[in-house]
C-alpha positions in Angstrom: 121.3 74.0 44.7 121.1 77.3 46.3 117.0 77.1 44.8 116.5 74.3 47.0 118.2 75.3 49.7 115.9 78.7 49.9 112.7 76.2 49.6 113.8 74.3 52.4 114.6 77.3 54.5 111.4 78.7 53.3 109.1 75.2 54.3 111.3 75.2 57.7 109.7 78.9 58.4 106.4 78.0 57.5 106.3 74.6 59.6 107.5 76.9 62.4 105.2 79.3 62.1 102.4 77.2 62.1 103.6 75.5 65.4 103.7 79.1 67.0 100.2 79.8 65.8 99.1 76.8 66.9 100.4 77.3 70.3 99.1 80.4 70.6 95.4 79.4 70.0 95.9 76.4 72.4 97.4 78.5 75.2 95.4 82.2 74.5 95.4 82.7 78.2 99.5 83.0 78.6 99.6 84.5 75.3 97.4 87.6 76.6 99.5 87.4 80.0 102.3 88.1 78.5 101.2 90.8 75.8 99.5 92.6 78.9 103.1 92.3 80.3 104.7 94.0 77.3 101.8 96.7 77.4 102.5 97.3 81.4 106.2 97.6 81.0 105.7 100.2 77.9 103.0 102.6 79.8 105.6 102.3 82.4 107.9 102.8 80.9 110.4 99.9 81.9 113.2 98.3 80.2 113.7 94.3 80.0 115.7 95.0 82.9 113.4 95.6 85.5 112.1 92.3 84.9 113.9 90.5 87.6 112.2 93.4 90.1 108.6 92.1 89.5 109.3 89.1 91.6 108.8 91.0 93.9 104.8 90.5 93.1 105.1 86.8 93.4 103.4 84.6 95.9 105.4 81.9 95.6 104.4 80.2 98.4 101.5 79.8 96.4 103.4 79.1 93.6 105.4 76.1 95.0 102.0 74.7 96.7 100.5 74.4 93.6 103.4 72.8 92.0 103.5 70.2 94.3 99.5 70.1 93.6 99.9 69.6 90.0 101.9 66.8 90.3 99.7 64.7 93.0 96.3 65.3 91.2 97.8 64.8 87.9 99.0 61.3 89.2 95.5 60.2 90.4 94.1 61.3 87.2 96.7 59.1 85.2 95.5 56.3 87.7 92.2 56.2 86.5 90.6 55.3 89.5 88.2 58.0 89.8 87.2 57.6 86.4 86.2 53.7 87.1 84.2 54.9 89.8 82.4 57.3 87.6 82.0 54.6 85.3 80.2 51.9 87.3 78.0 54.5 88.6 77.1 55.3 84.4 76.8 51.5 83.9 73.5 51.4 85.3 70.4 52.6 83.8 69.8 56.1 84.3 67.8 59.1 83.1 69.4 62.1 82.1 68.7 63.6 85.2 69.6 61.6 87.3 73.2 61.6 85.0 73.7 65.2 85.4 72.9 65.5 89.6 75.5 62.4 89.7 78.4 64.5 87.3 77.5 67.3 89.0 78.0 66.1 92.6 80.9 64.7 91.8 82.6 67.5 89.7 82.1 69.3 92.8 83.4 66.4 95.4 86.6 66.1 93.0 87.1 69.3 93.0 87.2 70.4 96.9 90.8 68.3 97.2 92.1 67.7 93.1 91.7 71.0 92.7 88.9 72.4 90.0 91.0 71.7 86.8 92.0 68.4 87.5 88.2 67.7 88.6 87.5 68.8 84.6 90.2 66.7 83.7 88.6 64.0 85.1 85.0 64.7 84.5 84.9 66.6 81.0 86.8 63.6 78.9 84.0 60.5 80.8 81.1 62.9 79.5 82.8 63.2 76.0 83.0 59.8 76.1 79.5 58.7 77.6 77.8 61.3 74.7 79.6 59.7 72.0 78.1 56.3 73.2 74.1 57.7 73.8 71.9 59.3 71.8 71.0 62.0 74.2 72.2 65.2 73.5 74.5 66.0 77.0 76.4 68.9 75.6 75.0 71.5 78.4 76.1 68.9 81.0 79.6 70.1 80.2 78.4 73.8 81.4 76.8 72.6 84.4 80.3 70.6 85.5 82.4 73.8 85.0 80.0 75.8 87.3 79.9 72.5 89.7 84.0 72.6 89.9 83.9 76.7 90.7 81.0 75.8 93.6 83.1 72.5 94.9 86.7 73.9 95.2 85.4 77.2 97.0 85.5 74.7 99.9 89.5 74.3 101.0 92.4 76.2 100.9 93.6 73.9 98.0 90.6 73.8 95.7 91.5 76.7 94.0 94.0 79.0 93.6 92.4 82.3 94.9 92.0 80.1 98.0 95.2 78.9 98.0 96.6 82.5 97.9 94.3 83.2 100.7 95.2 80.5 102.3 98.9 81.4 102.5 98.4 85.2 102.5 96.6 84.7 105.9 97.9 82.1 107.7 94.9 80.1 108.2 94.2 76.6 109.4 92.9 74.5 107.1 90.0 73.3 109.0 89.1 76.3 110.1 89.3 78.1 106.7 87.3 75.0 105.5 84.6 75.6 108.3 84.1 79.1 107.4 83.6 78.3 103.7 81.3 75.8 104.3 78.1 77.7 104.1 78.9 79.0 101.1 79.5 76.2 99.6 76.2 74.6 100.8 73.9 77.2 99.5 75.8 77.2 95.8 75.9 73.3 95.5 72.0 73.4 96.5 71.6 75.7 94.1 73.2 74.2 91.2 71.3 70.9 91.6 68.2 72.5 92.0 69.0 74.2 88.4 70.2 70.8 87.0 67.1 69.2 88.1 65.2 71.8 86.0 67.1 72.2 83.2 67.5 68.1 82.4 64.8 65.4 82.2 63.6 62.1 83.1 64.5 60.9 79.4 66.5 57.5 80.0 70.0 57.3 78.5 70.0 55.3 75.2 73.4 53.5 74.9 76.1 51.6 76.2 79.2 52.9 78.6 82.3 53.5 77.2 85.1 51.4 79.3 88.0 53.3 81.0 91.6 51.9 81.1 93.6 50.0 83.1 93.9 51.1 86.7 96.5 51.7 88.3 96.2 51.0 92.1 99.8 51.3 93.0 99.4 54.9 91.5 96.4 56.0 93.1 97.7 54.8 96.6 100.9 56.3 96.3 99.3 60.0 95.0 96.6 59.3 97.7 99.2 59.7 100.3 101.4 61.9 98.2 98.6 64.5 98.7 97.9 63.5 102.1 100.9 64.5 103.2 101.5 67.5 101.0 98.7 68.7 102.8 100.3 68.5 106.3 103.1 69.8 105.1 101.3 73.0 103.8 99.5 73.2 106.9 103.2 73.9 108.7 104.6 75.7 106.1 107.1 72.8 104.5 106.2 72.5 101.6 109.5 73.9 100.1 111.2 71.2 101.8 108.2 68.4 100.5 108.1 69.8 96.9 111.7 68.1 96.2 110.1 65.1 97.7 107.0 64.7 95.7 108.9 65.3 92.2 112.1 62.7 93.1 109.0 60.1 93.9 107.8 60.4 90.6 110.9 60.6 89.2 112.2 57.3 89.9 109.0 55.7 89.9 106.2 57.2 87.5 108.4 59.3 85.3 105.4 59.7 82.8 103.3 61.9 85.4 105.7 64.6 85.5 105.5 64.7 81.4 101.7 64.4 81.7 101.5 67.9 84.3 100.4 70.9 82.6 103.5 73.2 83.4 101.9 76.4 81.8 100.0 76.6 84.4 102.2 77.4 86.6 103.7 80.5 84.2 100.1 81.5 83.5 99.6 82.2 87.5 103.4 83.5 87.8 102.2 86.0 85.0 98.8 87.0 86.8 101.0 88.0 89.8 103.4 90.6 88.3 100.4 91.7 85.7 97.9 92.9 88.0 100.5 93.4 90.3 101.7 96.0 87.9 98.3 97.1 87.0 97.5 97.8 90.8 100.2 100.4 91.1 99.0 102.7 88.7 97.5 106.1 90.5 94.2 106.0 88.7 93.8 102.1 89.9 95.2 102.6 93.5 92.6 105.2 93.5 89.5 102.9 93.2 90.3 100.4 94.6 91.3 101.8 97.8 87.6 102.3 98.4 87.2 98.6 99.1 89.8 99.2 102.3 86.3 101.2 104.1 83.5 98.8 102.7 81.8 96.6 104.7 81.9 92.6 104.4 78.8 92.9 102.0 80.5 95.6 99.6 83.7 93.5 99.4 82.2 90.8 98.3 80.4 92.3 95.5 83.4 94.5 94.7 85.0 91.2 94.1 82.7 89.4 92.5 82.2 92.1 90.1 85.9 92.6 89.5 86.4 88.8 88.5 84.5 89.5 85.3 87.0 92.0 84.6 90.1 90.2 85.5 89.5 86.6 86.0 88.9 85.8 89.8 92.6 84.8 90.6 94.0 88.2 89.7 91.2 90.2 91.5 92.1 88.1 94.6 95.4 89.1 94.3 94.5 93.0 93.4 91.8 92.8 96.5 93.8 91.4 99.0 96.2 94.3 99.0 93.1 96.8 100.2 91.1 94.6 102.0 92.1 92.3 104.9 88.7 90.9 105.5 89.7 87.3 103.9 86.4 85.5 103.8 84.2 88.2 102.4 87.6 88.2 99.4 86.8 84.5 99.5 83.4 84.5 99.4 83.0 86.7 96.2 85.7 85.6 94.0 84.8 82.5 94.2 81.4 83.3 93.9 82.6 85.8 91.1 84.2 82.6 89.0 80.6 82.0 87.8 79.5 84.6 85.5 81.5 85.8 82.3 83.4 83.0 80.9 86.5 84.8 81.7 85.8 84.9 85.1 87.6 81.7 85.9 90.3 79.8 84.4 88.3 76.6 84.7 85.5 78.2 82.5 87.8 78.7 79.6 89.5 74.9 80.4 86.0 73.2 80.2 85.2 74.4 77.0 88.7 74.0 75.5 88.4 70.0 76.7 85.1 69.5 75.2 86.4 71.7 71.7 82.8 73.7 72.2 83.0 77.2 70.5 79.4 77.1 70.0 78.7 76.5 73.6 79.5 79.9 74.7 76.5 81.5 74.6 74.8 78.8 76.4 77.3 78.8 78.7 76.2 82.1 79.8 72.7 81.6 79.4 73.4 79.4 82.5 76.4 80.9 84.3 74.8 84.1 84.4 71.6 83.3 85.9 73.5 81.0 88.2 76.0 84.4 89.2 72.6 86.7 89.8 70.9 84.6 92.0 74.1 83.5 94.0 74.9 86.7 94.3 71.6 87.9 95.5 71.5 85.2 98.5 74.9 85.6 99.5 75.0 89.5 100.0 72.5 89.0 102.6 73.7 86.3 103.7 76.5 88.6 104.7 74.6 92.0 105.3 
């Protein structure tokens, strides 16, 4: 008895120790987060109780924003209106081409309001879908949508997060922070399609669309106005009283979206705060990066560029923005900065994790790469 009772213990370990490793290698971005954490607090040396003083590094305006976010994309992605759309437009004959400057645009369209990752939520799964059902290979198309999300959400304050931090750390309008992103957004969407255009050909699509499911109109209205107003109420600075809202309307009435939101998220960006947080108040660190505080808008944009293929383009925002008050020239090279190294932006990573890709990596930098130099190029003197 007491045999069998050690094999069981022993089978109960090993079932939970797979389950650990397995949700380490699906969520290797918070697991790094939080062994950076344990790194910080041990070259700093801090106990486990200073960690209720690194709130202090929080923006949780930021924070509850993109709660409220979450929530509202993730219900019109569960509506599956967008993807219907997407669909029809598929349904017709088309060249590969013509496939990938559609994708593309509308990777980047999704993205400017449902935020990048929900765009690749969308996006990423119909061109699984469309490449199981064609004989075209459509496997770089993925690569090209990732860069098209970064380009598209650069637009408004709640595309991304490094512009919704902006956003909020300034205390800008939304149409006015929307009108001064604008022609950066132009000049990287033109540039994208002109590289799809090269990179894919006129080969016709062999195959037949795969259907989507059911649509849910009542759904997509109610997260259509969900966000609508989330949106004013961002703009006066109520969203802590229309977060409640938001979450008891799903509550009573589409329970399953609040299971369906990816709650990590919101930890991995709670854990980028107080990391580089941490990280910037080091001497050595302080040091160079107080440099940035006498630069020019040219040299803060590269300076932040460069320093999201370090840190990711979230954090650098965050580590920027504490030595630099010139907002758009922050703006304009992180989210230029998100192309690049794959660890340059959150989406990258998410992209490749939905289409299961490990081999795409280098080509994803064959691309991104190319895409980064030449952005950068035009845009530094498009701000000297």
């Amino acid at each position: 008895m007491t045999s069998m009772t050690r094999i069981i213990r022993t089978t109960t370990q090993d079932i939970r120790f797979e389950k650990a490793v397995r949700f380490v290698k699906k969520n290797m971005v918070l697991a790094v987060l939080t062994l950076l954490l344990l790194v910080i607090m041990i070259l700093r040396g801090d106990s486990p109780d200073a960690l209720p003083s690194y709130g202090r590094f929080i923006e949780w305006n930021t924070i509850i924003t993109l709660t409220g976010i979450l929530m509202i994309t993730t219900g019109i992605r569960e509506s599956h209106f967008l993807s219907q759309i997407a669909q029809k437009i598929l349904s017709r004959p088309i060249s590969e081409r013509n496939v990938a400057l559609v994708l593309v645009t509308l990777s980047a369209l999704l993205a400017t309001f449902l935020t990048n990752d929900i765009a690749l939520f969308i996006i990423v799964p119909l061109t699984l879908s469309l490449q199981e059902n064609v004989e075209n290979d459509l496997a770089r198309l993925v690569i090209f949508e990732a860069i098209a999300v970064n380009v598209g959400s650069a637009l408004t304050p709640i595309g991304n997060p490094q512009n919704l931090f902006l956003w909020h750390e300034w205390g800008i309008s939304f149409l006015p922070f929307m009108g001064k992103m604008a022609p950066l957004t132009a000049l990287l969407l033109m540039l994208l399609l002109g590289m799809a255009w090269l990179s894919f050909s006129r080969t016709e699509l062999q195959g037949e669309a795969t259907k989507v499911n059911h649509l849910d109109r009542r759904l997509f209205v109610l997260s259509m106005a969900l966000l609508v107003g989330f949106i004013v109420a961002a703009e006066f600075r109520w969203t802590i009283y229309a977060l409640p809202a938001v979450f008891i309307i799903y509550l009573l009435f589409y329970r399953h979206i609040l299971k369906a939101v990816d709650w990590l998220v919101l930890l991995i960006f709670i854990l980028m705060f107080i990391d580089f947080g941490l990280i910037a108040e080091f001497p050595w660190v302080t040091a160079i990066l107080q440099q940035i505080s006498h630069m020019g808008s040219a040299g803060v944009f590269v300076a932040s560029a460069l320093l999201s293929q370090l840190v990711s383009n979230v954090p650098a925002t965050v580590m920027i923005a504490r030595f630099s008050n010139n907002w758009q020239a922050i703006a304009y090279g992180v989210n230029v900065g998100g192309n690049g190294l794959i660890i340059a932006s959150l989406a990258n990573l998410l992209a490749l994790r939905i289409a299961g890709g490990k081999g795409q990596w280098l080509s994803f930098h064959k691309y991104s790469l190319l895409f980064l130099a030449v952005s950068l190029a035009l845009v530094y003197l498009l701000l000297r």
